[in-house]
PDB file as gemmi writes it, atoms N, CA and C in Angstrom:
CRYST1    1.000    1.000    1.000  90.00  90.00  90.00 P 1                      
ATOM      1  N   UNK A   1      57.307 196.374  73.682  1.00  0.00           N  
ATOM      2  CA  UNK A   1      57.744 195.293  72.822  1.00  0.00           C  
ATOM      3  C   UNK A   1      56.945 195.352  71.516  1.00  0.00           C  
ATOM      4  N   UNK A   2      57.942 195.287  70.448  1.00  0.00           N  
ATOM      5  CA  UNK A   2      57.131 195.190  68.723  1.00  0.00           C  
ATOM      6  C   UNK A   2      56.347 194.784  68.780  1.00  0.00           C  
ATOM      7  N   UNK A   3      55.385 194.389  67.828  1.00  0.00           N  
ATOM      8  CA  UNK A   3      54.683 193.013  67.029  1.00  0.00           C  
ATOM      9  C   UNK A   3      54.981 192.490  65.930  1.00  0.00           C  
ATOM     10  N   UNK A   4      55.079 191.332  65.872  1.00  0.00           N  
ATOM     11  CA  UNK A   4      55.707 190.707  64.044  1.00  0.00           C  
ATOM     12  C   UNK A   4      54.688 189.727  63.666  1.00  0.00           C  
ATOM     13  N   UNK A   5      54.729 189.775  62.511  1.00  0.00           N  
ATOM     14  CA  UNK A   5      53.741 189.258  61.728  1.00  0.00           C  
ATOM     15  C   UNK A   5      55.062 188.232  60.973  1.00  0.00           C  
ATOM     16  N   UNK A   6      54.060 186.823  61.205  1.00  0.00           N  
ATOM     17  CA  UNK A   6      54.554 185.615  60.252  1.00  0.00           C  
ATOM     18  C   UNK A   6      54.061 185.513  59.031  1.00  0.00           C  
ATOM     19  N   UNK A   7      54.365 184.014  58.637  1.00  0.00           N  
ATOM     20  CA  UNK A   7      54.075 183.938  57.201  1.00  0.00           C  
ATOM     21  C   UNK A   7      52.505 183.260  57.321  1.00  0.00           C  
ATOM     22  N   UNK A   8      51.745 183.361  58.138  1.00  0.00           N  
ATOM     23  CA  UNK A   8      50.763 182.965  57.907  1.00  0.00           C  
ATOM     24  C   UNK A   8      50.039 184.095  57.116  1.00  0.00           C  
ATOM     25  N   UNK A   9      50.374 184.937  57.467  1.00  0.00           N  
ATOM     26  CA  UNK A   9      49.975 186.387  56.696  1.00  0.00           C  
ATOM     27  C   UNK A   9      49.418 185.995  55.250  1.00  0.00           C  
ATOM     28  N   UNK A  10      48.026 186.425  55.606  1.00  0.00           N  
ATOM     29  CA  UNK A  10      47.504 186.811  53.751  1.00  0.00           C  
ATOM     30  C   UNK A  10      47.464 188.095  53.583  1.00  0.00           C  
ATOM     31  N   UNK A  11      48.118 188.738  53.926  1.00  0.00           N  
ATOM     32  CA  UNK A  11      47.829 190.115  53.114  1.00  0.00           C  
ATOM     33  C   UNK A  11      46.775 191.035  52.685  1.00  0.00           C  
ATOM     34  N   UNK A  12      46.271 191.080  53.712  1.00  0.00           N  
ATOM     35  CA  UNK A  12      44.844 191.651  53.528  1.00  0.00           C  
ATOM     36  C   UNK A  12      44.489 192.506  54.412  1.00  0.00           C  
ATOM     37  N   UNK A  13      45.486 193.460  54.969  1.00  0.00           N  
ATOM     38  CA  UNK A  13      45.568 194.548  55.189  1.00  0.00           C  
ATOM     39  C   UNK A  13      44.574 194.976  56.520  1.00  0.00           C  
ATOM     40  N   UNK A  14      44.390 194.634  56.793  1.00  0.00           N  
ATOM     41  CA  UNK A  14      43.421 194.793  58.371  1.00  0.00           C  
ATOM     42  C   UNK A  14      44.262 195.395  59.378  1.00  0.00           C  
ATOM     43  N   UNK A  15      45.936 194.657  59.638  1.00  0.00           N  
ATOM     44  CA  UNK A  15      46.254 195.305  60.049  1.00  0.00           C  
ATOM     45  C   UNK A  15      47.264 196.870  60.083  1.00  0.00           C  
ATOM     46  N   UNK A  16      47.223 197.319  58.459  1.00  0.00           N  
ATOM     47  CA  UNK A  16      47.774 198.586  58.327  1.00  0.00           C  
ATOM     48  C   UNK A  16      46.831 199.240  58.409  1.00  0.00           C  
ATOM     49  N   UNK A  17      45.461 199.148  58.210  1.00  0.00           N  
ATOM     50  CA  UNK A  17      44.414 200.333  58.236  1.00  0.00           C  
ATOM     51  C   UNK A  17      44.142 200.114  60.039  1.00  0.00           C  
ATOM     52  N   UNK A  18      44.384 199.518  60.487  1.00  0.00           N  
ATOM     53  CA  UNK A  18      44.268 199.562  62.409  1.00  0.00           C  
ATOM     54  C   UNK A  18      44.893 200.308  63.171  1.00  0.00           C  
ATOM     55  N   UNK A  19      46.441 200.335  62.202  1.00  0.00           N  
ATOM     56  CA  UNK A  19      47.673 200.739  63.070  1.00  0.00           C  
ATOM     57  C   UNK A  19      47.520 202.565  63.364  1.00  0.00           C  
ATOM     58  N   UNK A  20      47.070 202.448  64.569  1.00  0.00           N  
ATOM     59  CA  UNK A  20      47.505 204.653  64.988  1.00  0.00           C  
ATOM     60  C   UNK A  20      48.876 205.042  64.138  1.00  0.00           C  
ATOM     61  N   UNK A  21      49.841 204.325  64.079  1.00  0.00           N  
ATOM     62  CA  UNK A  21      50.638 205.109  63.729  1.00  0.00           C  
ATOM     63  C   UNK A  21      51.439 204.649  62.570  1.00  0.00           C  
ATOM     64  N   UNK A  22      50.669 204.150  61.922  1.00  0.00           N  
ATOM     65  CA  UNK A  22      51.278 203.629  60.570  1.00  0.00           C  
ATOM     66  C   UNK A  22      52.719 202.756  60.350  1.00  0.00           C  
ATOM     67  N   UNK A  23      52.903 202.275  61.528  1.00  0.00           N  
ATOM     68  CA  UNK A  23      53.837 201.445  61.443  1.00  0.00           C  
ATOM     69  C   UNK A  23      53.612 199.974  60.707  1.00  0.00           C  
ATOM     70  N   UNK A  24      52.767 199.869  59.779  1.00  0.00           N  
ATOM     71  CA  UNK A  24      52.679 198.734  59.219  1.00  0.00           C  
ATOM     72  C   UNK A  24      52.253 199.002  57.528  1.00  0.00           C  
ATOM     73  N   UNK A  25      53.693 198.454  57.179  1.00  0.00           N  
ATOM     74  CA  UNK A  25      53.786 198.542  55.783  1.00  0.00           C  
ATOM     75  C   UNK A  25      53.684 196.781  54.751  1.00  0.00           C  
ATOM     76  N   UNK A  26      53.186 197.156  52.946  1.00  0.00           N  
ATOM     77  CA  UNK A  26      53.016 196.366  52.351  1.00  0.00           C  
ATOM     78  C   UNK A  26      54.502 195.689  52.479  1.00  0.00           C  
ATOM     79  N   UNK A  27      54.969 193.922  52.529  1.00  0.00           N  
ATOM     80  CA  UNK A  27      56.271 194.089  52.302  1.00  0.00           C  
ATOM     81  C   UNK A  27      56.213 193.162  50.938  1.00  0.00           C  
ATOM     82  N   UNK A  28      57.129 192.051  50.319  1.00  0.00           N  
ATOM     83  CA  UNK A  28      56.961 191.767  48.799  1.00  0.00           C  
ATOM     84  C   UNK A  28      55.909 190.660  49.417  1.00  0.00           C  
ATOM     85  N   UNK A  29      56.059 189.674  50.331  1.00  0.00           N  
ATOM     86  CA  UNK A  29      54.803 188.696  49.922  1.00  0.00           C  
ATOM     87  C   UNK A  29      53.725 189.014  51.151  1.00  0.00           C  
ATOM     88  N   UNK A  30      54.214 189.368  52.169  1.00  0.00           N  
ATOM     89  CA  UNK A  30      53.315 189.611  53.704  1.00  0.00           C  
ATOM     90  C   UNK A  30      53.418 191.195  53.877  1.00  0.00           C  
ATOM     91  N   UNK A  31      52.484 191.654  55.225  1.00  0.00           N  
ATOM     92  CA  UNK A  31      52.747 193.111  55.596  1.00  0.00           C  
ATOM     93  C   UNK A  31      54.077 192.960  56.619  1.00  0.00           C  
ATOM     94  N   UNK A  32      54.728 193.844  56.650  1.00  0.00           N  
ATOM     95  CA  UNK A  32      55.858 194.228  57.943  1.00  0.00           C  
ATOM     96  C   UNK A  32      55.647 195.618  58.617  1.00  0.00           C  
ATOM     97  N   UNK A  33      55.922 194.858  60.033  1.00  0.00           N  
ATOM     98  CA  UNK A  33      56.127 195.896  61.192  1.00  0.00           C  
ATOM     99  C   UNK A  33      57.218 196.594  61.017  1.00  0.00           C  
ATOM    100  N   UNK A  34      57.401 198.209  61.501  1.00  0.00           N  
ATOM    101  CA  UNK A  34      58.701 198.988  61.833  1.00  0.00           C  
ATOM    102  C   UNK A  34      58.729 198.727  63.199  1.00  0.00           C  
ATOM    103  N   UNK A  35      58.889 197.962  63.698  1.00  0.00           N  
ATOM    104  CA  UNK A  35      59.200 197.549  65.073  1.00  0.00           C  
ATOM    105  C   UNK A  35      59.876 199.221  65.938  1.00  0.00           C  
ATOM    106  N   UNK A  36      60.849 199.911  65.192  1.00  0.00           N  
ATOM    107  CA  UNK A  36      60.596 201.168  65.870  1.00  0.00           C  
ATOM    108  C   UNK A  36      59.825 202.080  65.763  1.00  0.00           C  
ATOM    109  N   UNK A  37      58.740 202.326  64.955  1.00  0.00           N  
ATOM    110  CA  UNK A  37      57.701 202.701  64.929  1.00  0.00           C  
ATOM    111  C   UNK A  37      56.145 202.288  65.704  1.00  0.00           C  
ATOM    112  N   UNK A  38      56.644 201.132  66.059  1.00  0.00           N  
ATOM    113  CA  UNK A  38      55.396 200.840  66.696  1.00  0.00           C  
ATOM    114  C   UNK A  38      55.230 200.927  68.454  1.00  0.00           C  
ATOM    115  N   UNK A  39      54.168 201.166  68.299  1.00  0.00           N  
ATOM    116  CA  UNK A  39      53.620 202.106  69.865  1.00  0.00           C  
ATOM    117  C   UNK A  39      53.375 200.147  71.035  1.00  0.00           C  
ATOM    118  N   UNK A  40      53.174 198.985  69.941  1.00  0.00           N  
ATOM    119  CA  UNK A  40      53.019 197.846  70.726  1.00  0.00           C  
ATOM    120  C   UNK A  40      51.382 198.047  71.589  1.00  0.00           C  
ATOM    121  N   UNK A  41      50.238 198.669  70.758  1.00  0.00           N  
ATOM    122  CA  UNK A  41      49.175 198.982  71.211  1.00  0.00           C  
ATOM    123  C   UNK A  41      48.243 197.558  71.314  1.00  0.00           C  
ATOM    124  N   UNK A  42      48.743 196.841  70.039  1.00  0.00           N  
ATOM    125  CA  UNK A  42      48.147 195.507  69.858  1.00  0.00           C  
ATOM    126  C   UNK A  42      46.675 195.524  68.919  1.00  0.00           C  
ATOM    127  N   UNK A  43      46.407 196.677  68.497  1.00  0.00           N  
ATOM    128  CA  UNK A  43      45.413 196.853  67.233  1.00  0.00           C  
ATOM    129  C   UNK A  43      45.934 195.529  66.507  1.00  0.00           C  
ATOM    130  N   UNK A  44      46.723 195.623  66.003  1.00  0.00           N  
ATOM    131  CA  UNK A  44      46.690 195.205  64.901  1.00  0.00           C  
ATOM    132  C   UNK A  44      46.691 193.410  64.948  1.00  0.00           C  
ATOM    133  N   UNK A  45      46.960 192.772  66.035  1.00  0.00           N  
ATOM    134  CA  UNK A  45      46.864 191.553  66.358  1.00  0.00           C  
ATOM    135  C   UNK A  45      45.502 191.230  66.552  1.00  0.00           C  
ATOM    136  N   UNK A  46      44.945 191.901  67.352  1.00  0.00           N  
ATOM    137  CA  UNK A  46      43.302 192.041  67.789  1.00  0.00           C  
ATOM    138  C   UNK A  46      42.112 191.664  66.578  1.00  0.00           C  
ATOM    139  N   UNK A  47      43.133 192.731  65.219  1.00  0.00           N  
ATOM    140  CA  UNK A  47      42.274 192.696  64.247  1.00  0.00           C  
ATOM    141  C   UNK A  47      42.806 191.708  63.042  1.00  0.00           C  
ATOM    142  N   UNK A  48      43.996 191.056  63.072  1.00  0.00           N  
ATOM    143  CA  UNK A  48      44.228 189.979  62.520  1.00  0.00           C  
ATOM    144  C   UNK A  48      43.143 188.508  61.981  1.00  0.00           C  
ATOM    145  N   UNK A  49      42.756 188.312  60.709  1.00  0.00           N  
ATOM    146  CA  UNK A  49      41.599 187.448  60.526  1.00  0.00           C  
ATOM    147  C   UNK A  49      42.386 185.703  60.832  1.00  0.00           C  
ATOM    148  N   UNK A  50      43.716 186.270  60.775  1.00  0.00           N  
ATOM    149  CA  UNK A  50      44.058 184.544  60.937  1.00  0.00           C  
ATOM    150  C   UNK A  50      45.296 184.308  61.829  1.00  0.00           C  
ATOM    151  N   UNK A  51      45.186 185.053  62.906  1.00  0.00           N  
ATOM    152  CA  UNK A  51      45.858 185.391  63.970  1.00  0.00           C  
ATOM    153  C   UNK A  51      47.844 185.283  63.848  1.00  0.00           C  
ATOM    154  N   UNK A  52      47.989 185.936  62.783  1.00  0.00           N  
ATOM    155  CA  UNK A  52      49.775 185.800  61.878  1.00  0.00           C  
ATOM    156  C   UNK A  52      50.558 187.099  62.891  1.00  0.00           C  
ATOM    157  N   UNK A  53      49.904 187.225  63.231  1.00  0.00           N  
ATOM    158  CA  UNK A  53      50.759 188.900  64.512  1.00  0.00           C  
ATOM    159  C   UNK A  53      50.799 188.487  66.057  1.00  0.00           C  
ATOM    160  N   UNK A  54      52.234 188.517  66.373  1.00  0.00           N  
ATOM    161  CA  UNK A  54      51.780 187.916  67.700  1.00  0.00           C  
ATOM    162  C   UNK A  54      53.424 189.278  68.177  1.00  0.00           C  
ATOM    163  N   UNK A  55      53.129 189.346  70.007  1.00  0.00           N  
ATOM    164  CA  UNK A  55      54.126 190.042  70.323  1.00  0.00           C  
ATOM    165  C   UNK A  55      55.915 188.955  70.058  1.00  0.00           C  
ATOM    166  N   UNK A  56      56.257 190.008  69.838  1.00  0.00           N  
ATOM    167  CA  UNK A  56      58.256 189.464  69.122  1.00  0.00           C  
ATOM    168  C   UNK A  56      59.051 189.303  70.496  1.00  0.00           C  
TER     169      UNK A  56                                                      
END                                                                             
């Protein structure tokens, strides 16, 4: 199962430099998941500073 990131999102990138497989891109105001790209390892929730990534 993906992970998606809400709008609590500040943008501050913690979780694209986490992601193994680069499934997490800048989008215009928050980051976005490729939900088919992602392995669902949970880096990137783990390392979330204001917990905006939760499983979809």
């Amino acid at each position: 199962m993906a992970f998606k990131i809400n709008d609590s999102c500040v943008s501050c990138g913690l979780c694209a430099s986490n992601c193994p497989v680069e499934a997490i891109k800048e989008g215009d105001s928050i980051y976005v998941i490729d939900e088919d790209a992602c392995v669902s390892c949970g880096l990137c929730a783990s390392n979330c500073p204001v917990e905006a990534i939760s499983e979809d």
